[in-house]
mmCIF file of the N, C-alpha and C atoms, coordinates in Angstrom:
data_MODEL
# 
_entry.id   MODEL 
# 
loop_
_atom_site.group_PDB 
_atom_site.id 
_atom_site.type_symbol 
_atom_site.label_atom_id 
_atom_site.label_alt_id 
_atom_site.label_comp_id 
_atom_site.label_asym_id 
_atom_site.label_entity_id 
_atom_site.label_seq_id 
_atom_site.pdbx_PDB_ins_code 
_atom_site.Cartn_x 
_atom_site.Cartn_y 
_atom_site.Cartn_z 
_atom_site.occupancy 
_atom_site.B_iso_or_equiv 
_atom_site.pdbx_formal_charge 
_atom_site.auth_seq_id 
_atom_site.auth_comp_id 
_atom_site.auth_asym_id 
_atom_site.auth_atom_id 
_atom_site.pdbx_PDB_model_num 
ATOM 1   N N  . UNK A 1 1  ? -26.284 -3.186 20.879  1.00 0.00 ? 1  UNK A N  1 
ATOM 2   C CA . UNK A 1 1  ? -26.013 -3.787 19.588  1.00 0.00 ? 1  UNK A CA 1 
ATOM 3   C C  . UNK A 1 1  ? -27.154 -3.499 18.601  1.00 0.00 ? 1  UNK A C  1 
ATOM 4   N N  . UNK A 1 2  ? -28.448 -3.565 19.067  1.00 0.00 ? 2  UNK A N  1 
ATOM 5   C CA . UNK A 1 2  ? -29.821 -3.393 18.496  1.00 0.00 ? 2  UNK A CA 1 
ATOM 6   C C  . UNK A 1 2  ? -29.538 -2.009 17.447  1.00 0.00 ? 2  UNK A C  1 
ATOM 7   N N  . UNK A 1 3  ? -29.531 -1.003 18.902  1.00 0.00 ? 3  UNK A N  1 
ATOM 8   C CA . UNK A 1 3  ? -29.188 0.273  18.160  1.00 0.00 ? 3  UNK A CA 1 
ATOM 9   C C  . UNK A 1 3  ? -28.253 0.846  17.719  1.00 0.00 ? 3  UNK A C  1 
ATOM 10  N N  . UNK A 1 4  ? -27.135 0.012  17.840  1.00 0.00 ? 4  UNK A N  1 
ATOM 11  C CA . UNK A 1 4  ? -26.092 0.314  16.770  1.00 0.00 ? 4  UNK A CA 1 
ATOM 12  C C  . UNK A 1 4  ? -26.658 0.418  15.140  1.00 0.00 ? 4  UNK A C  1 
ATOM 13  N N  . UNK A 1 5  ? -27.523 -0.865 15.064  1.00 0.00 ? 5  UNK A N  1 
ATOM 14  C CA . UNK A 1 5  ? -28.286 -1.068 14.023  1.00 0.00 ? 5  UNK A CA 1 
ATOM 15  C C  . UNK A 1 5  ? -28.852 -0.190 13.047  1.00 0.00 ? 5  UNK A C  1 
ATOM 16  N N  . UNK A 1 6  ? -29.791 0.156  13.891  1.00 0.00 ? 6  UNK A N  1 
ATOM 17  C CA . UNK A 1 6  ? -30.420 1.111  13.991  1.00 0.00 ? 6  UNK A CA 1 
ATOM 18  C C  . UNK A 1 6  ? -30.252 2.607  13.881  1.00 0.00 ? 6  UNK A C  1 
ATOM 19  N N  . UNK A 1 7  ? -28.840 2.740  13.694  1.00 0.00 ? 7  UNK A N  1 
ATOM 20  C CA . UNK A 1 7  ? -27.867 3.709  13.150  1.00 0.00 ? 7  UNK A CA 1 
ATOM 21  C C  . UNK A 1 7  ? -27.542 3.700  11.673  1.00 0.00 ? 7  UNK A C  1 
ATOM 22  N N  . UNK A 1 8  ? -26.927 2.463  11.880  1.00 0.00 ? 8  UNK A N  1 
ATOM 23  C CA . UNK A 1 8  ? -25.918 2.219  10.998  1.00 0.00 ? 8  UNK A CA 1 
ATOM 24  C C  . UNK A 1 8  ? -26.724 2.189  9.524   1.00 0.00 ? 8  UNK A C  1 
ATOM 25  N N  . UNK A 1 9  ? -27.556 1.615  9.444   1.00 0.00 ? 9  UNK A N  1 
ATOM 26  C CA . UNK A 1 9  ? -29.044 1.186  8.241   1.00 0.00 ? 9  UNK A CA 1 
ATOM 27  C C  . UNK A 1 9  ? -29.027 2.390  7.724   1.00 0.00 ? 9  UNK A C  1 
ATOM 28  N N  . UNK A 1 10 ? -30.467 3.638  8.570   1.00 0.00 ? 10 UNK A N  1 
ATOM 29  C CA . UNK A 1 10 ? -30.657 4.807  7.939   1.00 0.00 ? 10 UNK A CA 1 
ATOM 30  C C  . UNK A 1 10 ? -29.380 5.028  7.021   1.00 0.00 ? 10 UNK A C  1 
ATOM 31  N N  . UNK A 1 11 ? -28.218 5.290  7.876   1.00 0.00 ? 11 UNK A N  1 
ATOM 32  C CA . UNK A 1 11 ? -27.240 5.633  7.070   1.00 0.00 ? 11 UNK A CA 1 
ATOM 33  C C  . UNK A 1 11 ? -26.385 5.579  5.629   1.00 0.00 ? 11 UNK A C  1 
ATOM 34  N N  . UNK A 1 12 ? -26.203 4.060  5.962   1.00 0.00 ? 12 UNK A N  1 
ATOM 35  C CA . UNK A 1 12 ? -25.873 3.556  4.567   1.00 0.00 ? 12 UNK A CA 1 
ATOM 36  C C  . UNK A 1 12 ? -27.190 3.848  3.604   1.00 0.00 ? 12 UNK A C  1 
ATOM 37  N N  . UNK A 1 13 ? -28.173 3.552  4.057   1.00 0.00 ? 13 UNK A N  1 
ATOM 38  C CA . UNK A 1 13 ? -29.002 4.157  2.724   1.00 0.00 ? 13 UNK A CA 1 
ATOM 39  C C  . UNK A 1 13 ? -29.356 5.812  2.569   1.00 0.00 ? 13 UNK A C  1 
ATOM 40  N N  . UNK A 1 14 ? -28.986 6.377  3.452   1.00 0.00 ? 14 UNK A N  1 
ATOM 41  C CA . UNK A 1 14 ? -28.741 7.704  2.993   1.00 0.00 ? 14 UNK A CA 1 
ATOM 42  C C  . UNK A 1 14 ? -27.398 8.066  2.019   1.00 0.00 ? 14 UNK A C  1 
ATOM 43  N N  . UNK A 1 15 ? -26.462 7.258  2.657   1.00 0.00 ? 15 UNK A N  1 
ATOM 44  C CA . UNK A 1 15 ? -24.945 7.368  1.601   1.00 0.00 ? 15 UNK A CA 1 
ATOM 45  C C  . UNK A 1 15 ? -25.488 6.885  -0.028  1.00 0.00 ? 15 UNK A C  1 
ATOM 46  N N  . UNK A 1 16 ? -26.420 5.486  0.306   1.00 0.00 ? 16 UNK A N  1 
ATOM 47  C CA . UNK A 1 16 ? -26.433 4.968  -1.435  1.00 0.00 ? 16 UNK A CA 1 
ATOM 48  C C  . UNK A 1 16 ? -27.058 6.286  -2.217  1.00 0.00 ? 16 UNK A C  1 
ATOM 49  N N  . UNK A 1 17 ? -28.089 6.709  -1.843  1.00 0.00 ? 17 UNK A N  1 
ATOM 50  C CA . UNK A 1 17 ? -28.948 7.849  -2.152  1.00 0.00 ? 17 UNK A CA 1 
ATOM 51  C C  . UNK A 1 17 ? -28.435 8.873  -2.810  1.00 0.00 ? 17 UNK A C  1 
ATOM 52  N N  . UNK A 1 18 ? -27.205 9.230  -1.542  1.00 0.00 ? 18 UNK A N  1 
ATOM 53  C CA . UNK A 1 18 ? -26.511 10.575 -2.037  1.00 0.00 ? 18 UNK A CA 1 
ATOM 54  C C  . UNK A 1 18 ? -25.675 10.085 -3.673  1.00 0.00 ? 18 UNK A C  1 
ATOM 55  N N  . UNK A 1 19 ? -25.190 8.718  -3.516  1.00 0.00 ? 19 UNK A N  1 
ATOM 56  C CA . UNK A 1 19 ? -24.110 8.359  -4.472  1.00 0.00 ? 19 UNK A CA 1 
ATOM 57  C C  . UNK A 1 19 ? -24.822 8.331  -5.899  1.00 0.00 ? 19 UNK A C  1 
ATOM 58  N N  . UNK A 1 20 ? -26.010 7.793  -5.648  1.00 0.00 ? 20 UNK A N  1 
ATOM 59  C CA . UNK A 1 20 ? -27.344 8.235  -6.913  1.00 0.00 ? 20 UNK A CA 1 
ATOM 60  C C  . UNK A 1 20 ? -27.368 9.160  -7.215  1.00 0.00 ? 20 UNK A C  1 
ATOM 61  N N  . UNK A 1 21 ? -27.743 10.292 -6.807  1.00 0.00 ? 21 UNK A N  1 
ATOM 62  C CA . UNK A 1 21 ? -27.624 11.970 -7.189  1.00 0.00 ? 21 UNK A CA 1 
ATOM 63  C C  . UNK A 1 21 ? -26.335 12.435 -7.606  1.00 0.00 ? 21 UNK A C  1 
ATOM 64  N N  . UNK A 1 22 ? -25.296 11.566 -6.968  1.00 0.00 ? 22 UNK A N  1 
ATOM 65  C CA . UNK A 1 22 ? -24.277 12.011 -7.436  1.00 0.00 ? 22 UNK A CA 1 
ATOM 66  C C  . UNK A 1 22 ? -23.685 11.824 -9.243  1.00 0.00 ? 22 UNK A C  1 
ATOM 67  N N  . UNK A 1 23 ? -24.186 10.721 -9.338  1.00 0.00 ? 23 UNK A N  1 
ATOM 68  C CA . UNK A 1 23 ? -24.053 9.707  -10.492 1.00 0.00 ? 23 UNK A CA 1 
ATOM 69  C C  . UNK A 1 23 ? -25.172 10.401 -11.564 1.00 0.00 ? 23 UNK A C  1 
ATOM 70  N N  . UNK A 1 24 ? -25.982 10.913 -11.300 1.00 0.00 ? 24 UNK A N  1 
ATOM 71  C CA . UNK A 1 24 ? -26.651 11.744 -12.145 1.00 0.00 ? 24 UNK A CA 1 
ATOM 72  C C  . UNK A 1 24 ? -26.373 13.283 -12.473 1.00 0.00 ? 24 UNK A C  1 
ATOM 73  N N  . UNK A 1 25 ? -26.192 13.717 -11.459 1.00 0.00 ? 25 UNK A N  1 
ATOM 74  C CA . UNK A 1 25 ? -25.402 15.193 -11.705 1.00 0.00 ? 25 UNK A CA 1 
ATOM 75  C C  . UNK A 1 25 ? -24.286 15.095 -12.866 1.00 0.00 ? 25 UNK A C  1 
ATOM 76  N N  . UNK A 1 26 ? -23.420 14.135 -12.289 1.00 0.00 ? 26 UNK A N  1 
ATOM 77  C CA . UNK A 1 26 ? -22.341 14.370 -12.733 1.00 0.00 ? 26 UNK A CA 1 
ATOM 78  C C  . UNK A 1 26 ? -22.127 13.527 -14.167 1.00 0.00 ? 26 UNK A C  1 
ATOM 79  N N  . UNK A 1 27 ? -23.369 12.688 -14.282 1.00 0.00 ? 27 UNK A N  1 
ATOM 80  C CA . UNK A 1 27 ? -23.626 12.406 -15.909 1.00 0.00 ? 27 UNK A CA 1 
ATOM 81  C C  . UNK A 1 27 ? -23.853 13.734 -16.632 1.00 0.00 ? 27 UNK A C  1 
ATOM 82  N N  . UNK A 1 28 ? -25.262 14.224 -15.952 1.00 0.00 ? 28 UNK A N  1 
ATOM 83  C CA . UNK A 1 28 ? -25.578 15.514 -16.717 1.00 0.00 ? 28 UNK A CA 1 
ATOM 84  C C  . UNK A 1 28 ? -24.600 16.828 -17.355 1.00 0.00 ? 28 UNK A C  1 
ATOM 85  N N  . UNK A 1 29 ? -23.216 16.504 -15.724 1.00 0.00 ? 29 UNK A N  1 
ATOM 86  C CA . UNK A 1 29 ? -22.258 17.704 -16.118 1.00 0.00 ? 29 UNK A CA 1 
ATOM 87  C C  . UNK A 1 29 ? -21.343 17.741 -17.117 1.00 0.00 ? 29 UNK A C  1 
ATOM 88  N N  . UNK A 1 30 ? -21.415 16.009 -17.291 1.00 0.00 ? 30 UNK A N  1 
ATOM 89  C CA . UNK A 1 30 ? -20.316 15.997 -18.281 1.00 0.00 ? 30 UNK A CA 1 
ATOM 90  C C  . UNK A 1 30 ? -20.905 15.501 -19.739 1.00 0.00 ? 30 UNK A C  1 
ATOM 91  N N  . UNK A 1 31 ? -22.655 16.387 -19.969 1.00 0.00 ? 31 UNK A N  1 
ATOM 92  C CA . UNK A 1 31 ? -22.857 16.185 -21.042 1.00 0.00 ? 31 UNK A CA 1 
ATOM 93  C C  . UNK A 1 31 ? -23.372 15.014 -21.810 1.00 0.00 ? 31 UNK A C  1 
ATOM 94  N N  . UNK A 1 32 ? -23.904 14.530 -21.064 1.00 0.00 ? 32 UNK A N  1 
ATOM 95  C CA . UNK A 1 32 ? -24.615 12.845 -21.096 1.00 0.00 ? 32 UNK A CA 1 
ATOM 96  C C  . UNK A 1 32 ? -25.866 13.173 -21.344 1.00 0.00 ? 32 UNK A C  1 
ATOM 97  N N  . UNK A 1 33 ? -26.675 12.575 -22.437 1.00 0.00 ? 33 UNK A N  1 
ATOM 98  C CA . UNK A 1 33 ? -28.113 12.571 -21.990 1.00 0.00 ? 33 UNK A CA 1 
ATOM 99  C C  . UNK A 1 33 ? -28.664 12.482 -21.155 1.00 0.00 ? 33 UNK A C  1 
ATOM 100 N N  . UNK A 1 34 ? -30.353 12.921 -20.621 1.00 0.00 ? 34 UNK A N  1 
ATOM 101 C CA . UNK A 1 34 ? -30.549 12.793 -19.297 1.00 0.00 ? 34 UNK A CA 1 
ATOM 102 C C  . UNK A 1 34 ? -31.074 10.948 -19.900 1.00 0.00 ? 34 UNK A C  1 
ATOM 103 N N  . UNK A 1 35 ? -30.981 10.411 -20.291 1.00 0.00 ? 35 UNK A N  1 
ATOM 104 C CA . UNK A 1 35 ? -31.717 8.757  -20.616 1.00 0.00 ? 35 UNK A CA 1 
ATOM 105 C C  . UNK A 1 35 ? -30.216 8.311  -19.927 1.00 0.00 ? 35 UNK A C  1 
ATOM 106 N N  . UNK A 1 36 ? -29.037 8.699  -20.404 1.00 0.00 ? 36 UNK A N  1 
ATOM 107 C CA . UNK A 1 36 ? -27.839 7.696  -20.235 1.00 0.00 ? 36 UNK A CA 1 
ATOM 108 C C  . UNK A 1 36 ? -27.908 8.257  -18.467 1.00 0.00 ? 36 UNK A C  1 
ATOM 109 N N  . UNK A 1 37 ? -28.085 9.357  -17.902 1.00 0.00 ? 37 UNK A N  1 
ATOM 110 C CA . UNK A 1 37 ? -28.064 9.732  -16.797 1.00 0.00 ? 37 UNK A CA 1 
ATOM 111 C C  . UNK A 1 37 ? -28.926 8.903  -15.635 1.00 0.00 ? 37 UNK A C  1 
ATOM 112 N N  . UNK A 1 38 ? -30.020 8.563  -16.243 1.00 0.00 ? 38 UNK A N  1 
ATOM 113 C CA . UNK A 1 38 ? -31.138 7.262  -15.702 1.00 0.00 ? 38 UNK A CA 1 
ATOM 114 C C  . UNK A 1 38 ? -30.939 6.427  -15.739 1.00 0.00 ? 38 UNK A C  1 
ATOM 115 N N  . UNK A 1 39 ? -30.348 5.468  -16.768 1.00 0.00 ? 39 UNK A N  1 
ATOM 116 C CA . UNK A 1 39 ? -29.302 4.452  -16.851 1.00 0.00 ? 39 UNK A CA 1 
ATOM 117 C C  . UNK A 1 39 ? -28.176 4.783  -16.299 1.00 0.00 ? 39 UNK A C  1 
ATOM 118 N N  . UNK A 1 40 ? -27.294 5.207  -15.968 1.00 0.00 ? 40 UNK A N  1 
ATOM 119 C CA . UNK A 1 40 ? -26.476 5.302  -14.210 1.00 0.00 ? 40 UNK A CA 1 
ATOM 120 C C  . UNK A 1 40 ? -27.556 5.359  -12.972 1.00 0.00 ? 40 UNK A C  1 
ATOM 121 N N  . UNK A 1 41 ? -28.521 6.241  -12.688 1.00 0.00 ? 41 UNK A N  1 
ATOM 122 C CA . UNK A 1 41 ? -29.010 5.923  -11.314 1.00 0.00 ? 41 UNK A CA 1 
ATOM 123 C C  . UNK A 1 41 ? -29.550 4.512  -11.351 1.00 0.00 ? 41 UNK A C  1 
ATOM 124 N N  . UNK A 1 42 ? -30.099 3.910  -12.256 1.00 0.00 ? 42 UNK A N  1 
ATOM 125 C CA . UNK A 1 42 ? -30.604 2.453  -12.402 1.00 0.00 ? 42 UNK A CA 1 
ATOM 126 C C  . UNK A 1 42 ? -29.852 1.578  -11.767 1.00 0.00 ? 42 UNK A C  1 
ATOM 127 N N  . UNK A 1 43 ? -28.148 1.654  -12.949 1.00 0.00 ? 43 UNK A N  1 
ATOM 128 C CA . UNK A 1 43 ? -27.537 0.587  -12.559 1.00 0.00 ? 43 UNK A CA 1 
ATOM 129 C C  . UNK A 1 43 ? -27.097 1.152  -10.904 1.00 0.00 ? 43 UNK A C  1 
ATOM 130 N N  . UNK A 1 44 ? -26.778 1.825  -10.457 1.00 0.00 ? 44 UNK A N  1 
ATOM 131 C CA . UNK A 1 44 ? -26.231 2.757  -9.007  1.00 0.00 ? 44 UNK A CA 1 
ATOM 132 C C  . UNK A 1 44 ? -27.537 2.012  -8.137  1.00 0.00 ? 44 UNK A C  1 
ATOM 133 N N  . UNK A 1 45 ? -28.528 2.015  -8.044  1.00 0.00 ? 45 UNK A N  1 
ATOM 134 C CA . UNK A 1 45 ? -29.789 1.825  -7.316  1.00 0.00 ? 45 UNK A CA 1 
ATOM 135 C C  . UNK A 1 45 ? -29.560 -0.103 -7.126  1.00 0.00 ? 45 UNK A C  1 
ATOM 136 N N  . UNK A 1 46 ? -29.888 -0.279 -8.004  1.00 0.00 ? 46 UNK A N  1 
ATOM 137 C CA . UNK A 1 46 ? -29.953 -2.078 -8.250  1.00 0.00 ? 46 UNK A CA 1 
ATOM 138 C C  . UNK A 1 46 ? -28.367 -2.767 -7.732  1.00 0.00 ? 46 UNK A C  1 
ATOM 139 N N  . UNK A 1 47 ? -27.244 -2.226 -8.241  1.00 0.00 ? 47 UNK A N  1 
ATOM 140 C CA . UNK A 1 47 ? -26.082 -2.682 -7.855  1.00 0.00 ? 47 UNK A CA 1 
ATOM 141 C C  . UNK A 1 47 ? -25.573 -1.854 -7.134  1.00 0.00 ? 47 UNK A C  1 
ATOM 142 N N  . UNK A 1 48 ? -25.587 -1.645 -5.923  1.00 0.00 ? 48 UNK A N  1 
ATOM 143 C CA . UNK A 1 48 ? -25.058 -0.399 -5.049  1.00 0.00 ? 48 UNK A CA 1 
ATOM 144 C C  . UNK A 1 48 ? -23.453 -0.560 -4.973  1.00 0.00 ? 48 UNK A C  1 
ATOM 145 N N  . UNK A 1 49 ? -22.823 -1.832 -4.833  1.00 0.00 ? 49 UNK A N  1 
ATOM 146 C CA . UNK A 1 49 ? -21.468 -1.715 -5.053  1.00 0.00 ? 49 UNK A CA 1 
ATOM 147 C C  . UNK A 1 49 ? -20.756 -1.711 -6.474  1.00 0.00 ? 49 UNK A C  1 
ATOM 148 N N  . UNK A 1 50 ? -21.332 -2.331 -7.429  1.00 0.00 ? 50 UNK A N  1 
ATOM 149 C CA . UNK A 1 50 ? -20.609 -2.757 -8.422  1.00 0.00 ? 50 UNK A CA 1 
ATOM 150 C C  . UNK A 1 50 ? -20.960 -1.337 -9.419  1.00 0.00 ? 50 UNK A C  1 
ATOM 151 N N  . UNK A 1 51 ? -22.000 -1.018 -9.021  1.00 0.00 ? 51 UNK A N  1 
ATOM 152 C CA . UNK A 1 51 ? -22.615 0.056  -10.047 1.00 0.00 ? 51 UNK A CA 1 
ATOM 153 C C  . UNK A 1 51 ? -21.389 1.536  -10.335 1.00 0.00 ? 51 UNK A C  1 
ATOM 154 N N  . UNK A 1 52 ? -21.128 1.997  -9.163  1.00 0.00 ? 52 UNK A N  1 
ATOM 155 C CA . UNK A 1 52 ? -20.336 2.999  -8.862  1.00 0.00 ? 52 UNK A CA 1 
ATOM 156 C C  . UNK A 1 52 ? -19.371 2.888  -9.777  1.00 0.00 ? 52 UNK A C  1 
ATOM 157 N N  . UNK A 1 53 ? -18.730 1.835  -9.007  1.00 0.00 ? 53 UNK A N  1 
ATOM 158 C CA . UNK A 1 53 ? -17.330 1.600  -9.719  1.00 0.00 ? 53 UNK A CA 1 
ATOM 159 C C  . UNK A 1 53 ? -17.511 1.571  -11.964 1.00 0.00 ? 53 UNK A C  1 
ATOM 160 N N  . UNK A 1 54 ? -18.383 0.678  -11.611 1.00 0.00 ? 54 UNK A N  1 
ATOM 161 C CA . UNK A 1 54 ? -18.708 0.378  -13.261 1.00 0.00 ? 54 UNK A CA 1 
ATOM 162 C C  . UNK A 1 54 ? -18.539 1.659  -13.988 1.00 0.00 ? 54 UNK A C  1 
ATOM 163 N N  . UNK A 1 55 ? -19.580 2.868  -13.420 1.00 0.00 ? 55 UNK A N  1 
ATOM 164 C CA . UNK A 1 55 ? -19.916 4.349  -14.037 1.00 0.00 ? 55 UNK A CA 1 
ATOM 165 C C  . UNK A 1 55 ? -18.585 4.800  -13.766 1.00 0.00 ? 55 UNK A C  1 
ATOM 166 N N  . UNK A 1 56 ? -17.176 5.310  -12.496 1.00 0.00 ? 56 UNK A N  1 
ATOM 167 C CA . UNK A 1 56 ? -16.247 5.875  -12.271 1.00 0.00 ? 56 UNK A CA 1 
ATOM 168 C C  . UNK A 1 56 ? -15.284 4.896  -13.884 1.00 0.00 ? 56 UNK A C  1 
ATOM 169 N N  . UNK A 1 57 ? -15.542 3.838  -14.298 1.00 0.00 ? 57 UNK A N  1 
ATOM 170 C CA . UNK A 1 57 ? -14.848 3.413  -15.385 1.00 0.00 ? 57 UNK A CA 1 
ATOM 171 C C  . UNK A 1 57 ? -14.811 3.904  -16.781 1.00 0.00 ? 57 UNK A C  1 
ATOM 172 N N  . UNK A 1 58 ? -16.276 3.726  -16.914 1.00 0.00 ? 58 UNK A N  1 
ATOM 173 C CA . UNK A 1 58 ? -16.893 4.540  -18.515 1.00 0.00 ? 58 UNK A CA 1 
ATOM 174 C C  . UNK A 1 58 ? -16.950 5.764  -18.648 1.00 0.00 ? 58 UNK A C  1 
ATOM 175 N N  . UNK A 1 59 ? -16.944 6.731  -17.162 1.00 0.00 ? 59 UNK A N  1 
ATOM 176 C CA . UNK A 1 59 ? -17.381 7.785  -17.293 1.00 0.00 ? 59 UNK A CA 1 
ATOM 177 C C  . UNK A 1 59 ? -16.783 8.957  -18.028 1.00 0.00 ? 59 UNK A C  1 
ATOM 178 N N  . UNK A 1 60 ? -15.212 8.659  -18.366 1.00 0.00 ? 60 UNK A N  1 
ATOM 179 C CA . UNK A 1 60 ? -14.452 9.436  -19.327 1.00 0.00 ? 60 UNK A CA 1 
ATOM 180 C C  . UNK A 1 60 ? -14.241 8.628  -20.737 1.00 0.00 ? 60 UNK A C  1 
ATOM 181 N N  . UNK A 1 61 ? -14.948 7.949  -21.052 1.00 0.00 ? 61 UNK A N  1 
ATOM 182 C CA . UNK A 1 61 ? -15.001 7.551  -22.423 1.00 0.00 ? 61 UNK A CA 1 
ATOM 183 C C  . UNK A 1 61 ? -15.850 8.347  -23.126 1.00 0.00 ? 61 UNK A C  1 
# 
């Protein structure tokens, strides 16, 4: 059970990580300042669930 743990952790914070980079790339690709691009990894970093979703909302406005 310990090391299930011990799995599972690294992981999810390797996933939040990737979803950060992701959230910045794909500000940058679609022409975003790099400031509004930092403001997505911010909110992405601090709110790991709510953040995502928030940016997949605005992100075609």
């Amino acid at each position: 059970m310990f090391s299930l743990g011990l799995l599972i952790i690294p992981l999810l914070f390797l996933l939040h990580i990737a979803i950060c980079i992701w959230g910045y790339n794909d500000a940058r690709r679609m022409g975003r300042s790099p400031e509004f691009a930092l403001l997505v990894v911010l909110g992405m970093l601090f709110f790991p669930v709510v953040g995502p979703i928030i940016y997949l909302l605005i992100r075609n406005s």
